[in-house]
ROVO-181410 format. One record per residue (C-alpha): residue in one letter; x, z, y. Coordinates in steps of 0.001 Angstrom, whole numbers. Example, Ala and Ser with C-alpha at 12.3 -4.5 7.8 and 13.67 -1.06 7.14 Angstrom:
<recs>
+------+---------+---------+---------+
! rest !       X !       Z !       Y !
+------+---------+---------+---------+
!    A !   12300 !    7800 !   -4500 !
!    S !   13670 !    7140 !   -1060 !
+------+---------+---------+---------+
</recs>
This chain:
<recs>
+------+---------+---------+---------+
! rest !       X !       Z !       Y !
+------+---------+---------+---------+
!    X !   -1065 !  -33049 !   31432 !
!    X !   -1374 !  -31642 !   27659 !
!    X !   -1763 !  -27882 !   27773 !
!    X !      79 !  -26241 !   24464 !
!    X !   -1810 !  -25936 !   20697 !
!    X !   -3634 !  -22659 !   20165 !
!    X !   -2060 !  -20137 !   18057 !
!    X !   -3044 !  -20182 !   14585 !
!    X !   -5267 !  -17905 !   13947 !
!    X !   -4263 !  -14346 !   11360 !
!    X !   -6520 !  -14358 !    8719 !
!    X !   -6712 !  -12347 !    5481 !
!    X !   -5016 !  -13060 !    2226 !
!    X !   -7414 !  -15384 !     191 !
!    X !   -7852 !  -14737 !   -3312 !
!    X !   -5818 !  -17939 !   -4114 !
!    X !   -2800 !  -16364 !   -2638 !
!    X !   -2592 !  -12959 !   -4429 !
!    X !     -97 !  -12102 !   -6655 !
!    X !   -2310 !  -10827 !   -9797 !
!    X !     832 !   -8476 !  -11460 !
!    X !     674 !   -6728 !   -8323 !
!    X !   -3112 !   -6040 !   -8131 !
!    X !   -2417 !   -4857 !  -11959 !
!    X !    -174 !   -2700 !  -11171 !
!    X !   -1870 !   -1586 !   -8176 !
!    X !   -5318 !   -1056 !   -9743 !
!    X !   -3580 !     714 !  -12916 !
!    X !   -1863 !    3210 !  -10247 !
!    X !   -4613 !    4095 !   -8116 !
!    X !   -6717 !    4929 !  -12150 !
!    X !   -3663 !    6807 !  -12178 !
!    X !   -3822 !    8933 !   -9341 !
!    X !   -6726 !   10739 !  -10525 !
!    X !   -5374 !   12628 !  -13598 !
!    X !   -3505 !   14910 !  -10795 !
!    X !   -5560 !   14879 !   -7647 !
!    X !   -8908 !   16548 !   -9730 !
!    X !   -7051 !   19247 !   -9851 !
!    X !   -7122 !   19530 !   -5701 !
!    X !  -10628 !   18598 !   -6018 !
!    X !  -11706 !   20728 !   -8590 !
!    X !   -9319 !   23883 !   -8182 !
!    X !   -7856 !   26081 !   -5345 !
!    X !   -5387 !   23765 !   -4040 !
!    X !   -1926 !   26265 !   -5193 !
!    X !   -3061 !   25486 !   -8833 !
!    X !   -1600 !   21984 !   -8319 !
!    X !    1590 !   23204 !   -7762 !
!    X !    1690 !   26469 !  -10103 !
!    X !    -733 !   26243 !  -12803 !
!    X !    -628 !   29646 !  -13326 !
!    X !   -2366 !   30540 !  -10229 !
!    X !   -5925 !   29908 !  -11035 !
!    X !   -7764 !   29143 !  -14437 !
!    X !   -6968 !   28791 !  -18229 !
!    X !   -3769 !   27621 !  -19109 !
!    X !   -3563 !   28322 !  -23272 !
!    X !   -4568 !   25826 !  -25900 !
!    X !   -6304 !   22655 !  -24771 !
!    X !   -5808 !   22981 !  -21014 !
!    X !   -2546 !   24281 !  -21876 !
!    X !   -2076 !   20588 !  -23468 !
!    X !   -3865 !   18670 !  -20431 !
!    X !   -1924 !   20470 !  -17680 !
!    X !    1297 !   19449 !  -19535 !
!    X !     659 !   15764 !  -20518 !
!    X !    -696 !   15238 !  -17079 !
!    X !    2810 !   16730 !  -15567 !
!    X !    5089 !   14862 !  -17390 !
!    X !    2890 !   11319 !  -17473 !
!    X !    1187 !   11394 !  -14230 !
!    X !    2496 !   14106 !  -11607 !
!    X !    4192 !   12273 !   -9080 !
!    X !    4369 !    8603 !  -10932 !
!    X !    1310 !    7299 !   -9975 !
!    X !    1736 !    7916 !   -6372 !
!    X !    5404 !    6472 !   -6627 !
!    X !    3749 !    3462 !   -7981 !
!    X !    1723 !    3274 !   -5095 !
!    X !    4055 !    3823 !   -2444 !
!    X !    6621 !     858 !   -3847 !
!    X !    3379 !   -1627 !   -3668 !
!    X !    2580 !     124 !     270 !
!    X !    6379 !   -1345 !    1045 !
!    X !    5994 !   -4413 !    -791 !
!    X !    2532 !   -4962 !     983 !
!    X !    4680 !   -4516 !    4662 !
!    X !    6579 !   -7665 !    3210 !
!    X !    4061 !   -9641 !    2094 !
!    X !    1828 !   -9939 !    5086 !
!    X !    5302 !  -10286 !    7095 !
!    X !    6738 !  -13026 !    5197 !
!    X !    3439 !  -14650 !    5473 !
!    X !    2781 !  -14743 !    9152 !
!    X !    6555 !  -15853 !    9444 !
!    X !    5754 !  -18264 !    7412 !
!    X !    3206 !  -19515 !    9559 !
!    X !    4860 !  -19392 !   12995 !
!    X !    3087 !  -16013 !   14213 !
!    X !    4626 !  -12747 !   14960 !
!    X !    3607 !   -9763 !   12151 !
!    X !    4215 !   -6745 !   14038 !
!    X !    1168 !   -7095 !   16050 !
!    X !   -1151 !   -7093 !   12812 !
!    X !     920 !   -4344 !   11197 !
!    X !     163 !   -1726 !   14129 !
!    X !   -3011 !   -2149 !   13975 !
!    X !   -3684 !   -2177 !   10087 !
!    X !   -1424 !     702 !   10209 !
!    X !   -2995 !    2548 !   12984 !
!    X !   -6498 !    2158 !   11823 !
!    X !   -5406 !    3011 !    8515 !
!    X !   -4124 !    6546 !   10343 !
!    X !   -7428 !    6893 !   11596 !
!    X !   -9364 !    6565 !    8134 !
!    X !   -7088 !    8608 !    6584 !
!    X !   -7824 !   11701 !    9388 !
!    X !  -11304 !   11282 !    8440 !
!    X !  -10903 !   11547 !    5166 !
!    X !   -8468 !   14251 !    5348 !
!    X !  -10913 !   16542 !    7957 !
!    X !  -14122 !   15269 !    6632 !
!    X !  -13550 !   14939 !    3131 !
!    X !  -10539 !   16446 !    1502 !
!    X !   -7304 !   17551 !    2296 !
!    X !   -5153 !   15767 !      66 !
!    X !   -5477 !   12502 !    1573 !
!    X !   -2701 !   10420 !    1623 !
!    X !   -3495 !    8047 !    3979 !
!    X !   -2189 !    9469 !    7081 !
!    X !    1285 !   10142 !    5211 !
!    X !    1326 !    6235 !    4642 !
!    X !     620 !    5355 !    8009 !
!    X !    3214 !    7672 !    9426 !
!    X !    5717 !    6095 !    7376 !
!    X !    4528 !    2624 !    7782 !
!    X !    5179 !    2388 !   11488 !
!    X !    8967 !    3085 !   10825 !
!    X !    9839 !    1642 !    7628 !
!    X !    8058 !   -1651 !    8988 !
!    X !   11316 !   -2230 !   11306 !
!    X !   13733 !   -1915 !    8303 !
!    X !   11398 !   -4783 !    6163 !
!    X !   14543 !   -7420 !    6657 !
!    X !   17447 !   -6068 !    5075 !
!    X !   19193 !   -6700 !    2406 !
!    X !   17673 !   -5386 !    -542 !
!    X !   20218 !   -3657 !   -2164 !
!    X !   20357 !   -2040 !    1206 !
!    X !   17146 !   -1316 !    1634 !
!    X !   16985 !      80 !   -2271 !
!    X !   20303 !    2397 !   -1033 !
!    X !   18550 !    3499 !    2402 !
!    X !   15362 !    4343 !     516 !
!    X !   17101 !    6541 !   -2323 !
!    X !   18680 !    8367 !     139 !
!    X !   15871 !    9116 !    2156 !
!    X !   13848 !    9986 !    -746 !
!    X !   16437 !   12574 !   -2050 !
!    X !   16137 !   14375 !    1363 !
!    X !   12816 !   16893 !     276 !
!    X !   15751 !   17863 !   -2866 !
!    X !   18110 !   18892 !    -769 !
!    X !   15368 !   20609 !    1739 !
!    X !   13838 !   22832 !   -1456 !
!    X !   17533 !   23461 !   -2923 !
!    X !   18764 !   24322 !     592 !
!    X !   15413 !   26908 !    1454 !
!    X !   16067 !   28157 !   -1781 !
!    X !   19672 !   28951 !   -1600 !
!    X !   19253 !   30659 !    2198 !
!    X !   16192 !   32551 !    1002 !
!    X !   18577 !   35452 !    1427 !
!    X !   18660 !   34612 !    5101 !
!    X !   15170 !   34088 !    5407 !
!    X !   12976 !   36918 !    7523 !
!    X !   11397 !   38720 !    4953 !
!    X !    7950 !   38062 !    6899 !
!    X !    8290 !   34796 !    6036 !
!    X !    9398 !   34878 !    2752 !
!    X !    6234 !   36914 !    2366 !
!    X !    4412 !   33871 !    3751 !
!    X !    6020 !   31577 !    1012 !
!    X !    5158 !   33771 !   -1826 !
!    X !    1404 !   34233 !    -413 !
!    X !    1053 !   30179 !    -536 !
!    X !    3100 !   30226 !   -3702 !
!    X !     730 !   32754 !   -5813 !
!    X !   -1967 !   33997 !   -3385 !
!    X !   -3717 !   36837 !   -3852 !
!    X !   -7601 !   37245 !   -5537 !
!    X !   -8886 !   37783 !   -2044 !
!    X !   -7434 !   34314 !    -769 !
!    X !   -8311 !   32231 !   -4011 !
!    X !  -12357 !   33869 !   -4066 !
!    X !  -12274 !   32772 !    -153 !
!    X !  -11128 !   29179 !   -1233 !
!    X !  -13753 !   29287 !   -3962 !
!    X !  -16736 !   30519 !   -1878 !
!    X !  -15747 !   28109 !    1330 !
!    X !  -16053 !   24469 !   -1415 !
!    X !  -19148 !   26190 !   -3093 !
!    X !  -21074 !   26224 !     202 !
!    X !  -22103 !   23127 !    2446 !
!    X !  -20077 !   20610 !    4230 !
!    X !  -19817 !   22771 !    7332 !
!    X !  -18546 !   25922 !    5181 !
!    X !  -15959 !   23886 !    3278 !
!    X !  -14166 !   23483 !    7025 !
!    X !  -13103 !   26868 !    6677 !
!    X !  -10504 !   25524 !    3974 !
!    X !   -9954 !   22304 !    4454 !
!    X !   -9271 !   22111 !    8406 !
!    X !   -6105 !   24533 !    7620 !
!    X !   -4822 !   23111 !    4546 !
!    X !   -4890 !   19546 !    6073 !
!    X !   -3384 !   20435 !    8928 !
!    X !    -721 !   22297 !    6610 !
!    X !    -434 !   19141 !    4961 !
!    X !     -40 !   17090 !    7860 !
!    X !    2862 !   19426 !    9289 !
!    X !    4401 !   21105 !    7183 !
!    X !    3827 !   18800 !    4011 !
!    X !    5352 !   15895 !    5534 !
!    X !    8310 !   17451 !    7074 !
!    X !    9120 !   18907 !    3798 !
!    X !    8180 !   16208 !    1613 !
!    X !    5286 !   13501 !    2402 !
!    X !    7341 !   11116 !    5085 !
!    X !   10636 !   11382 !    3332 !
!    X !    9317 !   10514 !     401 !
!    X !    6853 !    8046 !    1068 !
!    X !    8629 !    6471 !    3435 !
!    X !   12015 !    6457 !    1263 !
!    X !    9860 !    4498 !   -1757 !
!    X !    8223 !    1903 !     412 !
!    X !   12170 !    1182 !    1433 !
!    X !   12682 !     585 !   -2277 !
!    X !    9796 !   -1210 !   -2666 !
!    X !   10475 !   -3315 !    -201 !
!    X !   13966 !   -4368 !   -2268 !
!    X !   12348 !   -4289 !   -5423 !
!    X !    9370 !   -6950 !   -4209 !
!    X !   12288 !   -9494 !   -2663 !
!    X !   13645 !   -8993 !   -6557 !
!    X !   10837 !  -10182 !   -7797 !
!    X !   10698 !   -6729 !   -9811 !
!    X !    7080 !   -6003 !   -8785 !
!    X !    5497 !   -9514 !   -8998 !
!    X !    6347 !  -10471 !  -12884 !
!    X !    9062 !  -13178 !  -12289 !
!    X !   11729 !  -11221 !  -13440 !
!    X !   12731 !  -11468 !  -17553 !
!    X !   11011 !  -10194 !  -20486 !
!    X !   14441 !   -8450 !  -21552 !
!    X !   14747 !   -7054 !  -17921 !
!    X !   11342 !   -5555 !  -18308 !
!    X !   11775 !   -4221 !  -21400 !
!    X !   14891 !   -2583 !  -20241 !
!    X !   13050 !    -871 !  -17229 !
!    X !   10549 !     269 !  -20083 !
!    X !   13195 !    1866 !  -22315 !
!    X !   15547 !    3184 !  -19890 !
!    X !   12739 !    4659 !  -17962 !
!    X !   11183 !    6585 !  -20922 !
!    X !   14956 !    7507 !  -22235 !
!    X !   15724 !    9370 !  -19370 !
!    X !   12480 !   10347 !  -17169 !
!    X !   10291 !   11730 !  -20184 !
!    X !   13192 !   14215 !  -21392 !
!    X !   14414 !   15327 !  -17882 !
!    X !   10639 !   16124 !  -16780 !
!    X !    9634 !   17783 !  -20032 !
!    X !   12938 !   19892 !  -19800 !
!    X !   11960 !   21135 !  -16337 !
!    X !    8062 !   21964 !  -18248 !
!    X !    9869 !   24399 !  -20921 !
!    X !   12309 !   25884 !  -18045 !
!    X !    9615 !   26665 !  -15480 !
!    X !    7052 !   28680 !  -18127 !
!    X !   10876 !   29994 !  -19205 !
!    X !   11119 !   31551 !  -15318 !
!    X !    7067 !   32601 !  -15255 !
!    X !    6885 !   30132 !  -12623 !
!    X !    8384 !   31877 !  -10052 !
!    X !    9230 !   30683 !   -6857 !
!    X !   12179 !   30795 !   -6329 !
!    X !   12820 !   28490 !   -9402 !
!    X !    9935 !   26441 !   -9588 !
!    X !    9279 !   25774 !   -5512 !
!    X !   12703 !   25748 !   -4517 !
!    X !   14924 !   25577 !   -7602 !
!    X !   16051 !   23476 !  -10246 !
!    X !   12292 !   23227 !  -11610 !
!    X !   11016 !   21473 !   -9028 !
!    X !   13804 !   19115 !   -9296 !
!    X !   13337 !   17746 !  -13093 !
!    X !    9901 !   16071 !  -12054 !
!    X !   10832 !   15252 !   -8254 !
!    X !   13874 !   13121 !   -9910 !
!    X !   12862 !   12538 !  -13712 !
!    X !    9403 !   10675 !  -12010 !
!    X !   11165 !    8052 !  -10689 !
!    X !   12316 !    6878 !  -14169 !
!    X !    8659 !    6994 !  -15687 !
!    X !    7241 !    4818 !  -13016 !
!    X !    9759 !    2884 !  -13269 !
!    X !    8715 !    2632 !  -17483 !
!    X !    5427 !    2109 !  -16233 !
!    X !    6408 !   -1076 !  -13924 !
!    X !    7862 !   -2879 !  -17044 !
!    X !    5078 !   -2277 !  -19065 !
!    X !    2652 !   -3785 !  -16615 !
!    X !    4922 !   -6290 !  -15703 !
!    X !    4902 !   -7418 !  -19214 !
!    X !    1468 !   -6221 !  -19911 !
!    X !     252 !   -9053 !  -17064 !
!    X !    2750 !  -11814 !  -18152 !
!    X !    1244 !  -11343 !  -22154 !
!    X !   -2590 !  -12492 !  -20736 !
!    X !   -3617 !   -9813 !  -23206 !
!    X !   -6822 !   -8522 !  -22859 !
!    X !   -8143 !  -10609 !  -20160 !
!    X !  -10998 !   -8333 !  -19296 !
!    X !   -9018 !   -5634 !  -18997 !
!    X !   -6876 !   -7388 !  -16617 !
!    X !   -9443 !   -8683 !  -14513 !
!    X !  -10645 !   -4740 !  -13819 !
!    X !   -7734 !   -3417 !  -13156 !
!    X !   -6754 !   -6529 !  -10803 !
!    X !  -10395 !   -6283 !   -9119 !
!    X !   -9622 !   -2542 !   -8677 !
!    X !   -5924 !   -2935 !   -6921 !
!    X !   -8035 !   -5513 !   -4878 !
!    X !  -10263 !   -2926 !   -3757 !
!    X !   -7879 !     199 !   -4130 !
!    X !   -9005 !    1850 !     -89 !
!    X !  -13021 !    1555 !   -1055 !
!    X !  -11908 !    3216 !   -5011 !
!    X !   -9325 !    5394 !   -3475 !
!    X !  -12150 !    6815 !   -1325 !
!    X !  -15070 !    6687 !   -3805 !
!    X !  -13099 !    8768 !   -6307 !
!    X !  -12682 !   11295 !   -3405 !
!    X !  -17050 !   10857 !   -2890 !
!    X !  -17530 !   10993 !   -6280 !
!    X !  -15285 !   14097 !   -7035 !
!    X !  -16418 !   15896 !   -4563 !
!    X !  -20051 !   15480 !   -5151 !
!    X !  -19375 !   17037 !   -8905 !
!    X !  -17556 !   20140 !   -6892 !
!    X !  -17840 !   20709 !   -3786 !
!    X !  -21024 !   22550 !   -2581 !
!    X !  -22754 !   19464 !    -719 !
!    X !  -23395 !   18171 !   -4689 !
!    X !  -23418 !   20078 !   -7796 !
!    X !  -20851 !   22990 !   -6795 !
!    X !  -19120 !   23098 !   -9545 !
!    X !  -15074 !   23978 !   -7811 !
!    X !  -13182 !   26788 !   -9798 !
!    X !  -15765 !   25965 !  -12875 !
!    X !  -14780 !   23594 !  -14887 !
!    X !  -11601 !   23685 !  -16739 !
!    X !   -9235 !   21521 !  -16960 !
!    X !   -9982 !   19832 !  -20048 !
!    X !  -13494 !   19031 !  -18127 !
!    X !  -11546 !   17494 !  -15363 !
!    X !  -10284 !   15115 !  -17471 !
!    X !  -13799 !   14405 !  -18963 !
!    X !  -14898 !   14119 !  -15113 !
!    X !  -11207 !   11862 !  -14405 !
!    X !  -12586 !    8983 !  -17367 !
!    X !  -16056 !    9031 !  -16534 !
!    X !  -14961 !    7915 !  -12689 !
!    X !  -12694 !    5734 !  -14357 !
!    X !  -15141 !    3543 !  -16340 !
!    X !  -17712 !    3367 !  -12738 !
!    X !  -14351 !    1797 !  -10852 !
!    X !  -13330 !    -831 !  -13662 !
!    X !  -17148 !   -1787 !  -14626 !
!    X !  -18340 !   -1894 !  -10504 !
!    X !  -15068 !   -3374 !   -8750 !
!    X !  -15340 !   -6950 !  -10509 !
!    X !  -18547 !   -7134 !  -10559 !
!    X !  -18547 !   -6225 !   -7063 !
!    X !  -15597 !   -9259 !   -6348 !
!    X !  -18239 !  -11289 !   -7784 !
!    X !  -20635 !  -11179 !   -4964 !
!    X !  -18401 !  -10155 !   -2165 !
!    X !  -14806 !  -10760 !    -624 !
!    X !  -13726 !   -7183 !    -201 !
!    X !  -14641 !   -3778 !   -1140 !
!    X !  -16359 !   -1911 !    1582 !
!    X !  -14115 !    -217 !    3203 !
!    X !  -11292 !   -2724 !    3150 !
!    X !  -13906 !   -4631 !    4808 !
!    X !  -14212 !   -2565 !    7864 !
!    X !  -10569 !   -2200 !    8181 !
!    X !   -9594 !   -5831 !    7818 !
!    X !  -12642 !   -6536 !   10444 !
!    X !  -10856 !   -3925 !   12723 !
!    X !   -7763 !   -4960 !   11977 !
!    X !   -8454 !   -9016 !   13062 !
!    X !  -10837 !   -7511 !   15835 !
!    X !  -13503 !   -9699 !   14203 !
!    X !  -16249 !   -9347 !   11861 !
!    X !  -14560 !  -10865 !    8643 !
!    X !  -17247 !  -12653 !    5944 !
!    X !  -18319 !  -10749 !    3453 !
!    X !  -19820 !  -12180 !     981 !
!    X !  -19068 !  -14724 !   -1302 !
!    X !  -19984 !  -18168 !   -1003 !
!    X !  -22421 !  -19681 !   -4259 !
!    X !  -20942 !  -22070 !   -6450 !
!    X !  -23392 !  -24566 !   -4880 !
!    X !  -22715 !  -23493 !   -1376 !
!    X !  -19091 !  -23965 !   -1871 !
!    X !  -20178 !  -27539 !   -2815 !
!    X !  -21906 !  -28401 !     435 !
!    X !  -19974 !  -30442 !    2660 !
!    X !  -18152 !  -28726 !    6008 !
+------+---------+---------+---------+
</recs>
């Protein structure tokens, strides 16, 4: 008697099956992510939400803090998120495609990925957004089927419930014990004594920095998400989910489509975020306005367009073949966007946190964008040339091994190897 065929086996995505516009895109957002998340690595972590809390903010940092508001805060990670939703449907489709069940593959990718990102959140730094990913990733995965225009409706709605958190804290602040308004305000604008403490903890050695970055990522893990991380996230993979079964994110829609994203996006994101700039140095940044007021609102919202902007112009920026080499980096960078996600945290942190040159609180923010394009040209001059001689980056490595629960190949065969016969 004939027993049943194996299972085909999972495997990873080979290189002939990626869809290039979306390792574009993907490599050109995690480049992106940068211009905002220096200023977590290189300043106490309440400057990234009110620049007037810690160093200069008058002529050229004055210029850098705003350009990198309106054209990065927020958009790059939006960027990101849409591809983390399309990515759920990918591998999904995929493995339906081939007979198999996904969901097995998915919990583990996503719960190793949860792991990784603890480590790097406790070990490394605090902003990681990693965890908030895989939090989101093992609910959104059961909504991956359907319709679009549903799934676009469902994930605007869940993103728009952080607005309505802020504007509804901010409207019962009245109501609010006055202890912990006080508590709000301290994390808001906190004091001298709590920003030199900050300072002195990522000046010392790994073991000092704990001090700071044990609370703050648990703060972020908590609080952060409740408040903002999961809703958000989670509400944007939703939409990117629709937008990938539109073809939006993989180039096959129209030129004129594209273009329309492009102007529509910059029509109505760049004025609505650059309105809430002038209103919240108009309030002094208080927060009441700027935390949970109409300022935080302009960019929360007004983001959504620029990203979108920034979609069309990749889209049509990977459909011209323009600058092939140019392509090829970012591509080999969205191909490798855990191992350059994580290097730019090594990297950062060696320039200033106290295990390398100790520079945190120093350096200005016109140096952090000096330190933002110098990290920029190692990740688009090593990640091809690293896909040259290897299969994966590093770290996706290890997590694709644990994900399979096998030791994937790593390096890449020689054109005369891939000759021999099997």
């Amino acid at each position: 008697m004939s027993s049943d065929p194996a299972p085909p086996v999972t495997a990873p995505t080979r290189a002939t099956e990626r869809i290039v516009a979306i390792d574009i895109l993907r490599g050109f957002a995690l480049l992106g992510i940068l211009i905002m998340n220096i200023q977590g690595f290189a300043m106490p972590a309440a400057a990234y939400s009110n620049p007037t809390v810690y160093g200069d903010l008058t002529g050229a940092n004055r210029w850098v803090w705003t350009l990198s508001h309106i054209f990065a805060d927020q958009k790059f990670m939006t960027i990101f998120s849409l591809l983390f939703g399309a990515g759920i449907v990918l591998m999904s489709e995929k493995l339906d495609a081939r007979g198999q069940r996904a969901w097995g593959l998915h919990y583990r990718r996503t719960f190793w990925l949860l792991l990784i990102g603890l480590a790097h959140a406790y070990l490394l730094w605090s902003g990681d957004i990693l965890v908030a990913y895989a939090l989101c990733g093992f609910w959104v995965y059961w909504l991956r089927r359907l319709r679009p225009a549903w799934q676009l409706a469902l994930g605007i709605l869940v993103v728009s419930i952080p607005a309505f958190l802020w504007l509804g804290t901010g409207v019962s602040m009245q109501f609010i014990p006055s202890e912990t308004v006080q508590e709000l305000q301290a994390d808001w604008r906190p004091a001298a004594a709590t920003i030199d403490a900050e300072v002195a903890a990522y000046r010392g050695g790994w073991l000092a920095q704990m001090d700071a970055r044990v609370p703050r990522s648990v703060e972020f893990q908590t609080v952060g998400l409740l408040f903002w991380g999961l809703w958000r996230a989670g509400g944007l993979m939703l939409m990117g989910m629709a937008l990938f079964r539109w073809g939006v994110l993989t180039g096959k829609r129209a030129r004129r489509f594209y273009f329309g994203m492009v102007i529509l996006g910059l029509a109505i994101g760049l004025p609505v975020v650059s309105v809430g700039v002038i209103q919240n140095f108009a309030h002094n940044w208080t927060m009441e306005f700027s935390q949970f007021g109409l300022g935080a609102q302009a960019n929360y919202w007004g983001s959504l367009f620029v990203s979108a902007a920034y979609i069309g112009l990749l889209m049509l920026f990977a459909r011209s073949h323009a600058l092939p080499w140019l392509q090829n980096a970012l591509a080999a960078v969205g191909r490798t966007a855990l191992t350059n996600y994580l290097l730019q945290t090594i990297l950062a942190t060696a320039v200033f946190y106290g295990h390398g040159l100790g520079l945190f609180g120093s350096v200005e923010r016109v140096g952090q964008i000096g330190t933002v394009v110098a990290i920029w040209v190692v990740q688009l001059v090593v990640s091809p040339l690293w896909l040259r001689y290897y299969r994966f980056g590093p770290f996706e490595w290890l997590w694709r091994s644990l994900s399979y629960w096998r030791f994937q190949p790593m390096r890449r065969p020689s054109l005369q190897e891939s000759r021999q016969p099997a």
